[in-house]
Every structure is written in C-alpha cells, then in structure tokens.
N, C-alpha and C positions, 0 to 999 in steps of 0.2 A: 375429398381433394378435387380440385376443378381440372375436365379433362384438356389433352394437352391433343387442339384439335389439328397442329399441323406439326407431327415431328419431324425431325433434322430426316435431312435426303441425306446424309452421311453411311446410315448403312446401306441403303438403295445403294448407292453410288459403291459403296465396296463389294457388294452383290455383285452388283455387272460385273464390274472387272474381276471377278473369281468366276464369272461364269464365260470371263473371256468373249465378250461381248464387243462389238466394234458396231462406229456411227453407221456400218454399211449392215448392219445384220441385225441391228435393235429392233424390231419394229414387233415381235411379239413378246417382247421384255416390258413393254408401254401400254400392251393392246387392252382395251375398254378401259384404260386412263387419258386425262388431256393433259398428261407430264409428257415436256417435250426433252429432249437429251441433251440441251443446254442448260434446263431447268436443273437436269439431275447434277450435272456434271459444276453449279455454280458451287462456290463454296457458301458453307452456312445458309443455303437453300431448305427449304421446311417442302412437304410433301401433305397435301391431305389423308388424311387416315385410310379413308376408305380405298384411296389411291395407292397407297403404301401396302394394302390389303390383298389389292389385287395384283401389285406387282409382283409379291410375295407366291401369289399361289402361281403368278407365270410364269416363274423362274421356277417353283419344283416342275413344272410342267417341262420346261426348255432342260432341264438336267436330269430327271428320269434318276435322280437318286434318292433312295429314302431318308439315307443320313447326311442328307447338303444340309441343315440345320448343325450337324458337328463342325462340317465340313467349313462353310462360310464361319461357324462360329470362333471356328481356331486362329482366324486371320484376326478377329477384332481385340489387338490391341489397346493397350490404356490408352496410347496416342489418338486413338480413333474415337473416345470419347468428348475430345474439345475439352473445355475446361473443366469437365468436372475431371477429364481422365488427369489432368496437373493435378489438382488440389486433390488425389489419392492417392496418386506416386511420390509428391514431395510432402504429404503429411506424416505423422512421427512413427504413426505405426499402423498394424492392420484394424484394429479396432477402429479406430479414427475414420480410416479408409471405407469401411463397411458402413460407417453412421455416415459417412457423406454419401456416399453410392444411396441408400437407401433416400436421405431428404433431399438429393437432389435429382434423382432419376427421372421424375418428371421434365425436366428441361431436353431430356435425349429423347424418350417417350414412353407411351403412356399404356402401355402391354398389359403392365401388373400394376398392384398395389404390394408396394415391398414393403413388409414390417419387420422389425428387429424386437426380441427381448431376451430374457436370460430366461438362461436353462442351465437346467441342472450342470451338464457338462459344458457349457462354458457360455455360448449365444447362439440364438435361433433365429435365421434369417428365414421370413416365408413371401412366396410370389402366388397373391392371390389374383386371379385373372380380373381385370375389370370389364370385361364383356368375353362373353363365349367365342374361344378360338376358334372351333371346332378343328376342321383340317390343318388347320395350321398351330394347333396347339404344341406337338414334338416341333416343329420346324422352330417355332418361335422360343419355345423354352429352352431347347438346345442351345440357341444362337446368343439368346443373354445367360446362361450360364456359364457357356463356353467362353465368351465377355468376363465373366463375373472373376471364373476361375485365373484367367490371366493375370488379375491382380492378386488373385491369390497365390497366385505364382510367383511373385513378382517382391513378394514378401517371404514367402517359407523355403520357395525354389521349388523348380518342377518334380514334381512326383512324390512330394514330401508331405500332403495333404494328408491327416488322419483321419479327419469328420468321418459325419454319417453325412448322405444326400440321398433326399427321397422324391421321386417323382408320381403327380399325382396320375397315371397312365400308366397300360401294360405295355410289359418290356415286349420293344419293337424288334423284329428280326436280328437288326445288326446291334443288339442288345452288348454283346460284349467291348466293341468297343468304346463304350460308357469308360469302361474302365483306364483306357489309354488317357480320358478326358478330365474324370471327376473322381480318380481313387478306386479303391477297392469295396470301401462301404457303402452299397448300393441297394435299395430296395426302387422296389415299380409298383403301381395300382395300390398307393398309399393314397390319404384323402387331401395332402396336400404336397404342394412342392416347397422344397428346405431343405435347405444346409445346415448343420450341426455344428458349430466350430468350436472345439476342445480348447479350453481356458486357458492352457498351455500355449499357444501360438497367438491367442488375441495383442502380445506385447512386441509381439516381433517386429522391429524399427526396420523400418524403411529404407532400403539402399539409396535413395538419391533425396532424403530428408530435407527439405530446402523450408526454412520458416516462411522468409519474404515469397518465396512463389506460392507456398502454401495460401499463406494471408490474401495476396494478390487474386489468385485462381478460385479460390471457396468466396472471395467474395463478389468475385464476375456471377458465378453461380446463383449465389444469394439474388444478384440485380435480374436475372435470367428468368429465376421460381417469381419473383415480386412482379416481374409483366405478363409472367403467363395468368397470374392470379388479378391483377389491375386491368388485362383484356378481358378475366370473365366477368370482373363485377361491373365494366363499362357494356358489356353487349352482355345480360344475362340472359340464361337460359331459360326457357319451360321448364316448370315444376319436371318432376316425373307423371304427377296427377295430370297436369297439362300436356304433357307430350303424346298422353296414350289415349286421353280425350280426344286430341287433333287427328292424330291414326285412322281412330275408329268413324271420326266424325267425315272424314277423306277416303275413307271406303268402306260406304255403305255395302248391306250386302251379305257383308261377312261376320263370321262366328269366332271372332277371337281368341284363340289359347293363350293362357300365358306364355307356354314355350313357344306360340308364334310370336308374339310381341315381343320379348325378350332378344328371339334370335335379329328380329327386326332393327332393335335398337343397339343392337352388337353388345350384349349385355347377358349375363346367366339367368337364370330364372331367378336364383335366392339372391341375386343381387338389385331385379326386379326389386323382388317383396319387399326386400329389406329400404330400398327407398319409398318404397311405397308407404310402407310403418311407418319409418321417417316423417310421413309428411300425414299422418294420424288417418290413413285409409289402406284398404284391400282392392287390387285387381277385378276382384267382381262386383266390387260396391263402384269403380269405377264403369267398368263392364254394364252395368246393371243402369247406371246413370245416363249413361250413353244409350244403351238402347233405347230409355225410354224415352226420350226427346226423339230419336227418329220414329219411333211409334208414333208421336204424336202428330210428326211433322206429315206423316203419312197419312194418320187418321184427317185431315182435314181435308183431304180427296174422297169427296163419298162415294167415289165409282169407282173408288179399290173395296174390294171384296176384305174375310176373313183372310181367309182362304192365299187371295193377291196381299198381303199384306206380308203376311209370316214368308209367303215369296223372298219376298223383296227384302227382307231381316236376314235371310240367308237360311230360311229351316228348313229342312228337308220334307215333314210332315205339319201340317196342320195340328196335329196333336201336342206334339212338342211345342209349337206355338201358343199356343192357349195356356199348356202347365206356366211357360216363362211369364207370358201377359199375368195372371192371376199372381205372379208371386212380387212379380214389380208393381201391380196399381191395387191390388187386394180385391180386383172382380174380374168378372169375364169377357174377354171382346166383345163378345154382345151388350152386355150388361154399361158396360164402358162406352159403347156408342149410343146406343137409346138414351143414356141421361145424356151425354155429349149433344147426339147431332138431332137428339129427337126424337129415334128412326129405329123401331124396332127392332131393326138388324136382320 
C-alpha cells in the first residue's frame, strides 16, 4: 500500500488544544518542525510525517504524562475523522464500519497497516506498524485505538465491549486503566496488536444509519484513497533496493546494520527484508554491492594504502578488511591491486 506522505494536521490540531495550548505558548509544541500554527490550525491541512513525528514526541515531552496517548485518545471522536468518520456512523452496521475504517485509513494516516479476517470468534482486526514506532509506539497505538473504540461505542454503547484486545508491548505502569478504555479482555507483550470482535455484535445497526450520507461520505473516501494512490504512481518512489543503495552510497564511511537502516527509513527490520524479498534481493547482497563500488572507486587512488582503505570503508581493523574484500572480489587486496594497478602492493 502506497505510503501516505502527508497525513491530515486534524489530530496535531486536537493534540494542541488538549494540551491547552495558545498562539502565545506554542513554540515548543513546533520545535525542530517548519509547521507554523496557521498551518496547523487550517482546516483539511496535511502535516509531513516526519513533522507530525516530532510533534508527537514534543507534546509527550510538554505533558510529562505517560498515558496522554489514552488521554488525547478519548477525545477523537468519529466526527474528527472527516469523512471516513460519516460513512462509519451513518453505515448499516459495525461490520460495515470496521471494513471501511480498515480500507480507508490510509486517507487519515499512515501509523499501521490495518488488516481484517475472520476468526474463529467472530473478526480479527490487526495494526501492523509500517515503520518502527519505537518511543512512540504506546502513545501512538493508544490514540488510534482509543479512536477505534469510539466507534465501537458508538454501535454497542459504552462499556458493552466483550472482545479480547491484545497489545503487542508490556503493560505500562498505568496499565489498569486500559480497562476503563478497551474492556476487561486484555493481554500485553503479545506478538501483535488486535481486536477480537465476537460474531454476536459484528450486526449491530447503527444509531444514526443514513444510506444517502453513507453513499455520499464512503465515496468522497473512495476519491481521497484514488489521489493518494495517483500521487504515487505520478512521483514514484525508489525501489527499497534503491533507497538503501543511495544511503549507503551518501555516506561513505559506514558499516551499515540492518536495524540502522531500518530505523533510518522509519521502517522495522522484518519489514525491511520483507520489501527487500519482494524486490528478489537480501540486505547484504545489497550491502555487499555497495561496498564494492566504493572499494573500487577508492582503489583508483594509488596513494591509499590497504590499510587507508578498509579506513575509509569504515573497519575498525585491517583484518576484518581483508576477510570482507576476499569474500566480495574472490582474492585479496593485494592480489586485486597487482592485477588492477600493476603494483605489487
């Protein structure tokens, strides 16, 4: 699914003002972003990710709470989702409401990949991360769950939830009141995040069922998903094989982890690989390809040493140098220079 590189400033904007924020005190609410508090405050205004990233972790910083993820979470309302939050209040039932949420969440943003299927007991909603939250992982999951369950509310009535909801993280201090939020059926440091929803409630019709707003609202949506998807195929992206070429090829020098490049491209590791597969390669064959063009680019300075070389690759020992060199060219620096430059080495 193509990512969604500028979501709605709509929760930014409810942020602030839950944090009670004024044009006269903002200014570490914005800080190392160039969002100005007109921007935030425009309607249907979009926010850069990375910007929306750090505004995120300046506001836990400005609130010194650990559960302001419940806390902001309790205020987002269906109405605060714009149209997709119409066409799940006026559609027929909760079922309905969940298949829209899920295909059109992309157009609010782009946190998780939310997947739906059946299960045994009734349907299984999961929010896989599409890039590594890290510190922001409880903040951020809390705040669209606590979203999520509104509508869930909003069909069964407050406190009438039976599911199971599992989070993939340990329960955080103020662990119990999970309970006031998402029910009674709670586990923590499960391998993923999901909601369980008992087969019995997936029918339960809609208090404010409207067809024509339905129709109307799901299909503004529809036009919303269709340009986010027609801006990526008009400006497309770098492979993943390309992206992590350009990284590495932009800074010389260094020894690449995967968990560095991962965290780099705001992305998990296994979500790395898995585009990586995708695109019929491995990380280290990528890895491995890059290095050895700067090797080479290097080798044609004959007044770099061995020695100055594996330097400048980023290895700490000459030794290590020589094992990588032999396993990328099949001989040895030396060996690889005499036939190259001539030059005994």
């Amino acid at each position: 699914m193509p990512a969604q590189k500028h979501p709605t400033s709509s929760y930014a904007r409810i942020l602030f003002r839950h944090l009670r924020l004024s044009e006269d005190n903002f200014q570490t609410f914005f800080s190392g972003t160039n969002v100005s508090y007109a921007e935030l405050m425009t309607l249907d205004g979009t926010i850069p990710r990375d910007a929306l990233i750090k505004i995120y972790r300046n506001a836990m910083a400005i609130s010194d709470r650990e559960d302001l993820g419940l806390s902001v979470g309790a205020h987002l309302h269906l109405s605060a989702h714009g149209s997709l939050g119409s066409a799940t209040f006026s559609g027929p039932d909760l079922r309905t409401a969940l298949m829209l949420l899920a295909k059109y969440s992309l157009t609010r943003t782009d946190f998780f990949d939310i997947g739906i299927n059946d299960h045994s007991e009734g349907l299984r909603v999961r929010f896989v991360e599409t890039f590594d939250l890290k510190d922001l992982r409880r903040f951020v999951t809390e705040s669209v769950l606590c979203g999520l369950f509104s509508a869930i509310n909003f069909f069964v009535g407050s406190g009438q939830f039976k599911g199971r909801v599992n989070f993939a993280y340990p329960e955080p201090n103020y662990g119990h009141e999970y309970h006031d939020h998402f029910g009674d059926n709670i586990a923590f440091h499960q391998s993923v995040t999901e909601i369980i929803f008992p087969e019995s409630i997936l029918s339960m019709p809609s208090p404010s069922a409207d067809p024509l707003l339905h129709q109307e609202s799901a299909a503004i949506c529809e036009r919303q998903l269709n340009d986010i998807m027609v801006a990526e195929a008009e400006s497309p992206a770098l492979s993943t094989k390309e992206t992590l070429a350009t990284l590495m090829a932009e800074n010389p020098g260094r020894l690449w982890t995967l968990d560095e490049v991962a965290a780099k491209l705001h992305i998990s590791s296994r979500t790395l690989i898995r585009r990586l597969a995708s695109e019929g390669t491995k990380f280290q064959t990528v890895r491995d390809e890059q290095a050895k063009k700067q090797v080479v680019s290097y080798l044609t300075d004959a007044s770099l040493s061995v020695e100055g070389i594996g330097h400048l690759m980023g290895f700490s020992d000459v030794s290590s140098f020589r094992r990588s060199f032999k396993r990328w060219f099949g001989e040895t620096p030396s060996q690889y220079i005499a036939r190259v430059r001539g030059d005994p080495g």
